[in-house]
Backbone as ProteinMPNN parsed JSONL, in Angstrom:
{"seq_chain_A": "XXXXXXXXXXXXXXXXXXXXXXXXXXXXXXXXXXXXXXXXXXXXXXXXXXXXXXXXXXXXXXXXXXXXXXXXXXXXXXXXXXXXXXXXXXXXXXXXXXXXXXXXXXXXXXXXXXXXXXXXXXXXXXXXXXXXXXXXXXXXXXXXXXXXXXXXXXX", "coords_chain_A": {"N_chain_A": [[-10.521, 51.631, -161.491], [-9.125, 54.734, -162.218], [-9.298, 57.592, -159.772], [-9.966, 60.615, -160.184], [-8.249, 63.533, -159.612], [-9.255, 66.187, -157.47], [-7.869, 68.458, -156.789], [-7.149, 71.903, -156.97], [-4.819, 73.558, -159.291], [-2.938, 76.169, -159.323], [-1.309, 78.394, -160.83], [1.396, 80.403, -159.706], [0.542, 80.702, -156.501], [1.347, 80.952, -153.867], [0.289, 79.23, -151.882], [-0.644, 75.776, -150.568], [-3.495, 75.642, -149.64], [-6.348, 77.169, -149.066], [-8.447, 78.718, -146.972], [-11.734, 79.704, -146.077], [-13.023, 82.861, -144.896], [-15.095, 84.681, -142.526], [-16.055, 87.69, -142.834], [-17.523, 89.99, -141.059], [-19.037, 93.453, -140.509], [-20.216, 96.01, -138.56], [-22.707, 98.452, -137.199], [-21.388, 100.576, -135.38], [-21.127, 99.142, -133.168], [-20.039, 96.615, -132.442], [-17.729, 95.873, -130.767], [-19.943, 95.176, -128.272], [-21.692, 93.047, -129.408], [-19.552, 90.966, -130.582], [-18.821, 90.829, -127.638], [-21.336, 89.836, -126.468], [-21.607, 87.504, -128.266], [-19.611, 86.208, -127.408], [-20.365, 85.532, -124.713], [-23.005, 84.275, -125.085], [-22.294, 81.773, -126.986], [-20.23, 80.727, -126.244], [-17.936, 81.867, -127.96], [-14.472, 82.698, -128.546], [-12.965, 85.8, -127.899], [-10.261, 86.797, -129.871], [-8.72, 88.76, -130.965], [-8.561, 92.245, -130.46], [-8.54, 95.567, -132.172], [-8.944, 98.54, -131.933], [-9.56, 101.717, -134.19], [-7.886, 104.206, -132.854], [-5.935, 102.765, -132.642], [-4.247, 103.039, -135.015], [-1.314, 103.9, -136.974], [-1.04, 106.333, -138.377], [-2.957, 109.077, -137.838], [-3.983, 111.058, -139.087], [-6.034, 109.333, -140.869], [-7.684, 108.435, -139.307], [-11.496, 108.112, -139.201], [-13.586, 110.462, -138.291], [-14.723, 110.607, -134.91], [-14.526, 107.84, -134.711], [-12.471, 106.944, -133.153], [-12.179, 104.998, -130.722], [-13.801, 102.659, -131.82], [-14.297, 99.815, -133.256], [-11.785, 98.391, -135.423], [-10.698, 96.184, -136.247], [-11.244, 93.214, -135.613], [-11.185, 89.913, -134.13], [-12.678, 86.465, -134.074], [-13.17, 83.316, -132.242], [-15.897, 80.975, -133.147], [-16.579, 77.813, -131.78], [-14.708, 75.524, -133.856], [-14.313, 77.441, -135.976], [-13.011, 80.707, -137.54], [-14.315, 84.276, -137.185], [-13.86, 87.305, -138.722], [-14.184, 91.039, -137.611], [-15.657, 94.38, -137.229], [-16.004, 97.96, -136.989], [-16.627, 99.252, -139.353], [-17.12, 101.759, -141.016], [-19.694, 103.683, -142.548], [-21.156, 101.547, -143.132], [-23.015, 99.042, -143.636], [-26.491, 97.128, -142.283], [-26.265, 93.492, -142.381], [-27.485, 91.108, -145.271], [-28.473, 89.428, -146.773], [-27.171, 87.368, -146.865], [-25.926, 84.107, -144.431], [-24.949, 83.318, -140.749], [-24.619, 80.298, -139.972], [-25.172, 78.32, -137.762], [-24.333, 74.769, -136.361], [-25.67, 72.413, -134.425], [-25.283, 69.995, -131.419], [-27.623, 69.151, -130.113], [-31.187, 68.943, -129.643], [-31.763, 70.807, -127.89], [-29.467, 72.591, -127.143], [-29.727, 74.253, -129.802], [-32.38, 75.449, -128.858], [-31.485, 76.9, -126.721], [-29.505, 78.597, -128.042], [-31.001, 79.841, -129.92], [-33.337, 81.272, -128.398], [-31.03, 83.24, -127.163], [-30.122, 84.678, -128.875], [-32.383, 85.679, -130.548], [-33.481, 87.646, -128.96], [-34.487, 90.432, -129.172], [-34.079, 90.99, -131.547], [-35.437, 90.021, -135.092], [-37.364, 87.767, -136.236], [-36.932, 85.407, -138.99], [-37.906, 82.766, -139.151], [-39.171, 80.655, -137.117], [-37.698, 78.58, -134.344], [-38.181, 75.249, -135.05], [-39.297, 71.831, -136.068], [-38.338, 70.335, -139.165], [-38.081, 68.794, -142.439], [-35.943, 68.487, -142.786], [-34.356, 68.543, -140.585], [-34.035, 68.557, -136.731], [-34.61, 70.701, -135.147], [-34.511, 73.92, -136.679], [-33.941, 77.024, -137.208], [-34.061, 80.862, -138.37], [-33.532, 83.986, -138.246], [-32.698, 87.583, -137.696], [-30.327, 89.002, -135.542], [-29.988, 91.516, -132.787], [-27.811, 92.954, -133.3], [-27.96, 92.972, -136.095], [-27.233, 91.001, -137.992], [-27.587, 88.062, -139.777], [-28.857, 85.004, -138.914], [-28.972, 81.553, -138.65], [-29.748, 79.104, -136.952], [-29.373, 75.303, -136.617], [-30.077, 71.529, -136.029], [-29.13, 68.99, -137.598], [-30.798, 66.49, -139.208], [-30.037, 63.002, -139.794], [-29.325, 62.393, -143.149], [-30.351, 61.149, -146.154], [-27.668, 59.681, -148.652], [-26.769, 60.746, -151.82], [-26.856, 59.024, -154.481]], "CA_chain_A": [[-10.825, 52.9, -162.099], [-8.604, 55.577, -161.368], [-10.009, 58.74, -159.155], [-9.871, 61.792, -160.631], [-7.69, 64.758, -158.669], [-9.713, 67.308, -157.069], [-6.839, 69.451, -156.608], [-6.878, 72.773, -158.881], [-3.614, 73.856, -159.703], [-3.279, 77.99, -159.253], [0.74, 78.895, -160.984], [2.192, 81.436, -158.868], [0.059, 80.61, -155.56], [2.285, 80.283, -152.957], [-0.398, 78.45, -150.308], [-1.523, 74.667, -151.199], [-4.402, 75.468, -148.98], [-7.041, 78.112, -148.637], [-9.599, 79.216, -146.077], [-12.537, 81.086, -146.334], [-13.089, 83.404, -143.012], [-16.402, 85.27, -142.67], [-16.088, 89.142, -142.183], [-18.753, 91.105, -140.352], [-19.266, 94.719, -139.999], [-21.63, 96.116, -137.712], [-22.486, 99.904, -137.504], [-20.487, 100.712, -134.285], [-22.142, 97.278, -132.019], [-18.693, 95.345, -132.96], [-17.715, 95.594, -129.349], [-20.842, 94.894, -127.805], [-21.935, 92.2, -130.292], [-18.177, 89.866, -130.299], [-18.9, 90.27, -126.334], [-22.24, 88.906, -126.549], [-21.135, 86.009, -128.865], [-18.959, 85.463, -125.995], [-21.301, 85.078, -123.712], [-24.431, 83.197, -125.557], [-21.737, 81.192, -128.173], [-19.018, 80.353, -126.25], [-17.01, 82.335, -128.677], [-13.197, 83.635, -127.663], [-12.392, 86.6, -128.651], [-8.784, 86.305, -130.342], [-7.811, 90.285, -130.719], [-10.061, 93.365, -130.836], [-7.894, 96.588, -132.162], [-9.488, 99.981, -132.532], [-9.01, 102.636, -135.01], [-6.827, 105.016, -132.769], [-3.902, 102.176, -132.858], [-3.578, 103.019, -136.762], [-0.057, 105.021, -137.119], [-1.786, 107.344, -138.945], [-4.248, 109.267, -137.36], [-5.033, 111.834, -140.53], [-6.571, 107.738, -141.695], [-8.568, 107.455, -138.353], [-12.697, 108.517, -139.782], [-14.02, 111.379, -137.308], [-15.932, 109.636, -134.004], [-14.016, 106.284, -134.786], [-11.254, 106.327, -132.504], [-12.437, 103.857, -129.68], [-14.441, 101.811, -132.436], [-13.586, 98.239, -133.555], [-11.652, 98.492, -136.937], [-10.516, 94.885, -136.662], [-11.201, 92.069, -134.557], [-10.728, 88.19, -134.537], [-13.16, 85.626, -132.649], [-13.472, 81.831, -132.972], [-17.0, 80.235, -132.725], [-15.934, 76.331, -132.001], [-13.33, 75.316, -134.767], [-14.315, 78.822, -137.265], [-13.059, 81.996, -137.271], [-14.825, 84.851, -137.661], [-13.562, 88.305, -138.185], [-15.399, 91.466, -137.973], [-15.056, 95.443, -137.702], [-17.294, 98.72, -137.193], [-16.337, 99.477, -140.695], [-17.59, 103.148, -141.21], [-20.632, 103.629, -143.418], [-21.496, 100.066, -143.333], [-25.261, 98.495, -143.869], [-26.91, 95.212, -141.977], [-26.054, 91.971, -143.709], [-28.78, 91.048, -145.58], [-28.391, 88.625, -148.189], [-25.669, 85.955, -145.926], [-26.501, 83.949, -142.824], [-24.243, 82.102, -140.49], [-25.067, 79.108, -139.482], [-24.537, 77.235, -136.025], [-24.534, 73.487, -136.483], [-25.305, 72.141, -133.15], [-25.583, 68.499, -131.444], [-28.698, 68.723, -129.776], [-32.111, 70.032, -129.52], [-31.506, 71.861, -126.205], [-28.994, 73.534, -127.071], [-30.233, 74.532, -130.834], [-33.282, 76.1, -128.535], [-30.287, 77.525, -125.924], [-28.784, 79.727, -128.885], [-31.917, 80.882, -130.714], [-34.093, 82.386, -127.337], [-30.422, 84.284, -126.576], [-29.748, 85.336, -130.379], [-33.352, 86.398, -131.241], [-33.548, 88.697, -128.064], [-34.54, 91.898, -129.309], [-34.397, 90.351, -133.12], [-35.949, 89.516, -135.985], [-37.474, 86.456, -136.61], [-37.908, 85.087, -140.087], [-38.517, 81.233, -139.435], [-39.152, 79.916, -135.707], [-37.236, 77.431, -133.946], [-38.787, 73.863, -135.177], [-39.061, 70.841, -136.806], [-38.118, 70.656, -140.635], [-37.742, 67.295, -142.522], [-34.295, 67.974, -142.645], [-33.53, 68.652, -138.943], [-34.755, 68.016, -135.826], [-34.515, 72.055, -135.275], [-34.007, 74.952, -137.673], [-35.086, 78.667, -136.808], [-33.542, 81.294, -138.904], [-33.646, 85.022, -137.723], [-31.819, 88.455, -137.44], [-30.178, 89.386, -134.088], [-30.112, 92.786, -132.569], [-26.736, 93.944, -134.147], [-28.288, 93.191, -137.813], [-26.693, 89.839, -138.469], [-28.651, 86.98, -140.071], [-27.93, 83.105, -138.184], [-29.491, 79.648, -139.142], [-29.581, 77.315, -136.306], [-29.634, 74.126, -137.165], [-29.778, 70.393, -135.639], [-29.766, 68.293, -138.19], [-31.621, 65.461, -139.496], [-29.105, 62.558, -140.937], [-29.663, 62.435, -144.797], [-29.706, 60.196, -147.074], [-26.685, 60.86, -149.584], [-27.407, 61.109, -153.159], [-25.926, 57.571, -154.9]], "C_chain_A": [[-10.068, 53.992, -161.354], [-9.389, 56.796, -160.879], [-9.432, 59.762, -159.754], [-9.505, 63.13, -159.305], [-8.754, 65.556, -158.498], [-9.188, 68.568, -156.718], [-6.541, 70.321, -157.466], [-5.306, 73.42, -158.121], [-4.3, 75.707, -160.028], [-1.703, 78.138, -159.362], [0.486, 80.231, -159.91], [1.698, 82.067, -157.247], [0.928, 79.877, -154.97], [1.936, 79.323, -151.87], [-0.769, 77.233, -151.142], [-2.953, 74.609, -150.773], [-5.292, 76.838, -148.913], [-8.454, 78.191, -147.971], [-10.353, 79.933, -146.302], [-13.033, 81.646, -145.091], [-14.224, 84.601, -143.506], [-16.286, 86.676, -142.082], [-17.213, 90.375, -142.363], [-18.988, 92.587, -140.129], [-19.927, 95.498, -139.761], [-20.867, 97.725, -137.549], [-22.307, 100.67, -136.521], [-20.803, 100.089, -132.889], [-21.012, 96.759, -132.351], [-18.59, 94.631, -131.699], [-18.59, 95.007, -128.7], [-21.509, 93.316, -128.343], [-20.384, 91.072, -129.786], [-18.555, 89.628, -128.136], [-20.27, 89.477, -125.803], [-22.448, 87.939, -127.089], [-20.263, 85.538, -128.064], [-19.613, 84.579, -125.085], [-22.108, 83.885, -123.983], [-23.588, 82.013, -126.007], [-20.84, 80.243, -127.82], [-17.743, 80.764, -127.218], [-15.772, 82.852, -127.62], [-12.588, 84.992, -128.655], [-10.9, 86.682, -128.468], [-8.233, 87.755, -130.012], [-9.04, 91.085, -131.075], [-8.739, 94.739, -130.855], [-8.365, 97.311, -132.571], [-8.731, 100.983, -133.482], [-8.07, 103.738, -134.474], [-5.626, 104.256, -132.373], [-3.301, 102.609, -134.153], [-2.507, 103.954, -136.446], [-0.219, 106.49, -137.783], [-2.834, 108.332, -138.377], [-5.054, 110.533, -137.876], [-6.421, 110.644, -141.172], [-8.076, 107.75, -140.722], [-10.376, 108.708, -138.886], [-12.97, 109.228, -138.2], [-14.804, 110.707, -136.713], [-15.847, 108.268, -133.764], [-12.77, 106.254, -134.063], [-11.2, 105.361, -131.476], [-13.022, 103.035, -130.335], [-13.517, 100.347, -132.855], [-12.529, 98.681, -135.142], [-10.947, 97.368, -136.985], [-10.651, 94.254, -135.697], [-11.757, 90.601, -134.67], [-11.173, 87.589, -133.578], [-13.19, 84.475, -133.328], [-14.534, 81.605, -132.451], [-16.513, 78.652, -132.987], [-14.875, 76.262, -132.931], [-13.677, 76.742, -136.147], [-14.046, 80.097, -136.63], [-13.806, 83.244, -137.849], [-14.445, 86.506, -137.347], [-14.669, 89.794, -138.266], [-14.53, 93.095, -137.228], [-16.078, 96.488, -137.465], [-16.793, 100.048, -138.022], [-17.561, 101.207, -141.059], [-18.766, 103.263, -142.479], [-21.486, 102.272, -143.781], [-22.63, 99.876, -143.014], [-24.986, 97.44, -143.621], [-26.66, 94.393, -142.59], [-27.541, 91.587, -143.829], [-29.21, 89.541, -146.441], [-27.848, 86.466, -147.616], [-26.22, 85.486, -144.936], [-24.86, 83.49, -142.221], [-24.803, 81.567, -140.179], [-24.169, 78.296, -138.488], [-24.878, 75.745, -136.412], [-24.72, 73.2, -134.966], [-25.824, 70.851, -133.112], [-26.685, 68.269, -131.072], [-29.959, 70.136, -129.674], [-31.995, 71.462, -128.286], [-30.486, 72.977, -126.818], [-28.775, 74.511, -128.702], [-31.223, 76.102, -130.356], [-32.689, 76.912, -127.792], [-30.258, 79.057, -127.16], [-30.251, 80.55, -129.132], [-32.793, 81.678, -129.642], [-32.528, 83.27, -127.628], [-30.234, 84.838, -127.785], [-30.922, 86.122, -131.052], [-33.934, 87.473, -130.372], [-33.324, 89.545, -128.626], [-33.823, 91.889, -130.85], [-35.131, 89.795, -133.517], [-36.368, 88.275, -136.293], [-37.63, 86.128, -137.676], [-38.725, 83.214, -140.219], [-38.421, 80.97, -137.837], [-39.103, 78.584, -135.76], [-38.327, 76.191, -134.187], [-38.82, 72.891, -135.979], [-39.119, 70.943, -138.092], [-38.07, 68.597, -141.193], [-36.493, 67.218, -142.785], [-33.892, 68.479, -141.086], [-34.646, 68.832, -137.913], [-35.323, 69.956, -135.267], [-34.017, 72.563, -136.047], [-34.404, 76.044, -137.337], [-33.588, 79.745, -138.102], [-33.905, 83.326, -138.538], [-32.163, 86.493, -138.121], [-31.611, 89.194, -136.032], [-29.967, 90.678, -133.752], [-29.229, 93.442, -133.295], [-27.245, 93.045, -135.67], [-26.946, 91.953, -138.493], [-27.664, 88.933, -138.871], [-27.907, 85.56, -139.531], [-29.45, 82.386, -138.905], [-29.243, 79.169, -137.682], [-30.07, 76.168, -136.676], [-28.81, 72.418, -136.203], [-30.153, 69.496, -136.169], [-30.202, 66.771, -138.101], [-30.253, 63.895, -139.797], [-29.725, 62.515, -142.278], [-29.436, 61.361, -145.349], [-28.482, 60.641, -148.024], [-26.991, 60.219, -151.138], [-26.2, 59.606, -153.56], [-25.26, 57.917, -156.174]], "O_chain_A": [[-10.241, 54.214, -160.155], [-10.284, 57.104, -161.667], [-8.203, 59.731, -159.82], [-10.248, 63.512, -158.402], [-9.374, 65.71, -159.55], [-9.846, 69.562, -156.411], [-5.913, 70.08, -158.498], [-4.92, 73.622, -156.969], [-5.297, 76.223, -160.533], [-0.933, 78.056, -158.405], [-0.558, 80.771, -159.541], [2.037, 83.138, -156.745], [1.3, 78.725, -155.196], [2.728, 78.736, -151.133], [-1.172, 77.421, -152.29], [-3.696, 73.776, -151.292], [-4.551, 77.769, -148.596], [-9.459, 77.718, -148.503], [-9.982, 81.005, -146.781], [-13.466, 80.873, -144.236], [-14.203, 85.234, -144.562], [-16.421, 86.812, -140.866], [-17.567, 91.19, -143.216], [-19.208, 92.671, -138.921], [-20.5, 95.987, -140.734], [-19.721, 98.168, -137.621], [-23.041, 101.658, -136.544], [-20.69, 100.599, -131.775], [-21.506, 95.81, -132.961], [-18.986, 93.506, -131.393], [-18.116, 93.939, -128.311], [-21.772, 92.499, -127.46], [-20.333, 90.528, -128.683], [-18.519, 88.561, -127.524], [-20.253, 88.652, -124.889], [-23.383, 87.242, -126.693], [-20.139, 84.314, -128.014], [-19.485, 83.389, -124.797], [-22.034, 82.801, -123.403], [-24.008, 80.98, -125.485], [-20.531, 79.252, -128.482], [-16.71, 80.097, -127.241], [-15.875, 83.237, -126.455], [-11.994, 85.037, -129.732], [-10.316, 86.661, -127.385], [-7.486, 87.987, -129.062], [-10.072, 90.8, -131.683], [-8.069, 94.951, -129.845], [-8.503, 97.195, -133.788], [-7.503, 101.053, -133.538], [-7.399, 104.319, -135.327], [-4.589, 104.739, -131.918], [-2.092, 102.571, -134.382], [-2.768, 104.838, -135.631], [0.464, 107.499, -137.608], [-3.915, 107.962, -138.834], [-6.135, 110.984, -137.497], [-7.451, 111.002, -141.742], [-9.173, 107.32, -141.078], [-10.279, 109.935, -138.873], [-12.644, 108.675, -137.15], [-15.661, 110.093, -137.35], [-16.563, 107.573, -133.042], [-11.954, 105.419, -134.453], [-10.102, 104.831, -131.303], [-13.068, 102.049, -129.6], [-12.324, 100.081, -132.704], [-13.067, 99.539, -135.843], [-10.301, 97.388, -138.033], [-10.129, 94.716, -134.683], [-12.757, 90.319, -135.33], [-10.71, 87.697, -132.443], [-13.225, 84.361, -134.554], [-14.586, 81.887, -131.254], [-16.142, 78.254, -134.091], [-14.0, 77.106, -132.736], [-13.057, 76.694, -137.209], [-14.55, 80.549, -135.602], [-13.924, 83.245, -139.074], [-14.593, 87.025, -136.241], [-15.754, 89.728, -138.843], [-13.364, 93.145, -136.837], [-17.213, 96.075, -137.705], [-16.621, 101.222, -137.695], [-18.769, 101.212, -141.291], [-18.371, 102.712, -143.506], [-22.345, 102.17, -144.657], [-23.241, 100.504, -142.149], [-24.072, 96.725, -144.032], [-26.906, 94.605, -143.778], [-28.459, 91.654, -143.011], [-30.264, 88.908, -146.5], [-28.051, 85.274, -147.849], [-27.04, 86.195, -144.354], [-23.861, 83.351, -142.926], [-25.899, 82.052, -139.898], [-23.02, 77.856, -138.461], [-26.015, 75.665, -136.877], [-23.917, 73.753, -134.215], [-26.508, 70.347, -134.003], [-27.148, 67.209, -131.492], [-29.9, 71.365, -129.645], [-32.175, 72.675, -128.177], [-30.822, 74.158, -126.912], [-27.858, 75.326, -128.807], [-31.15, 77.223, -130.86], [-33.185, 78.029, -127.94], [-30.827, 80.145, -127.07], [-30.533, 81.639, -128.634], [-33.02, 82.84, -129.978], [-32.74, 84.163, -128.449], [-30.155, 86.044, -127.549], [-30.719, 86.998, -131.892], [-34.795, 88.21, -130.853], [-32.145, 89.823, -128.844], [-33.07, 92.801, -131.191], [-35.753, 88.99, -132.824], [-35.449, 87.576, -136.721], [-38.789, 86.445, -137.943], [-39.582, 82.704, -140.942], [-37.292, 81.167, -137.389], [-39.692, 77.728, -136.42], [-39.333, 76.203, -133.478], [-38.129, 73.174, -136.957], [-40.012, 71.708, -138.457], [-38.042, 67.573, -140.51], [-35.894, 66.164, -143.0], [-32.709, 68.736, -140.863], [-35.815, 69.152, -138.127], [-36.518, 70.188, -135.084], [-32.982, 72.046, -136.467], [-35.61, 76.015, -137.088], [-32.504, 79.288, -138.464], [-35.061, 83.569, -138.886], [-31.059, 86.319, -138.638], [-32.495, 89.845, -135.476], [-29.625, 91.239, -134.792], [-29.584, 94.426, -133.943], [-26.3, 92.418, -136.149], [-26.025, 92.186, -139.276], [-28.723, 89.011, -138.248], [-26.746, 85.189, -139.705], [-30.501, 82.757, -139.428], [-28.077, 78.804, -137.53], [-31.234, 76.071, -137.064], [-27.64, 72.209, -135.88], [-31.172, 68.908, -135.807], [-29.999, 66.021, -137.146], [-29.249, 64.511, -140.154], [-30.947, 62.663, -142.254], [-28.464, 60.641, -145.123], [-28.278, 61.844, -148.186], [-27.486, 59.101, -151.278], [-25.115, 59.327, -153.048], [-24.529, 57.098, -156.731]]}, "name": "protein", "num_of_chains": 1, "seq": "XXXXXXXXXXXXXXXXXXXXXXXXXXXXXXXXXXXXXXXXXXXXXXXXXXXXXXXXXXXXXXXXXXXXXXXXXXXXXXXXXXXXXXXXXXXXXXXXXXXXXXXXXXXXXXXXXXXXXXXXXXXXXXXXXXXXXXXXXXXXXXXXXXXXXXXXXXX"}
């Protein structure tokens, strides 16, 4: 039986490949925030460039010249970029989610991530994972941790 392509065809797309990259913008915490995903995450921050590099500086928003207006971190193999995007409101709707290998360090992330945040589900057992907690962290981000369960897979 032959397999059926999964490959969509897009004319005049020059990439065979596309990424989807998760962009954050916090309401002038960018800095502070990317350096505390440093810390807790093991994240690296890639580049952090403020709004008075722009060439422009009629462009740069009054009170935003030392602020983030782009910057690039990796958590393990994902990147995540992010910004203290002027007028910008908490994420509300989105989480990320940490996959991690073990309980320990499931319970590791969520004490340092829910410091002086939101809780909506506390760290614990689910029947799909051994840990799950789900919360909002001080700079107004929503995370998932999660150590999962294995699954059965659907036949």
């Amino acid at each position: 039986m032959a397999r059926a392509s999964t490959e969509t065809k897009f004319p005049g797309r020059k990439t065979k490949t596309m990424k989807l990259t998760t962009y954050v913008n916090f309401p002038g915490k960018c800095r502070e925030a990317l350096e505390f995903y440093e810390k807790h995450l093991g994240a690296k921050i890639v580049m952090m460039g403020t709004f008075d590099s722009m060439p422009d500086a009629k462009m740069i928003p009054p009170g935003m010249e030392k602020k983030i207006l782009h910057a690039r971190i990796t958590i393990g193999d994902t990147v995540l970029m992010a910004s203290d995007g002027p007028k910008v409101e908490p994420m509300r709707s989105a989480y990320l989610t940490l996959s991690v290998d073990s309980d320990a360090e499931a319970e590791r992330i969520y004490a340092a991530l829910t410091d002086g945040g939101e809780v909506f589900m506390k760290m614990g057992e689910t029947f799909f994972a051994h840990r799950f907690g789900q919360f909002r962290d001080k700079f107004g981000v929503n995370w998932m941790i999660i150590h999962e369960k294995p699954m059965p897979r659907p036949a």
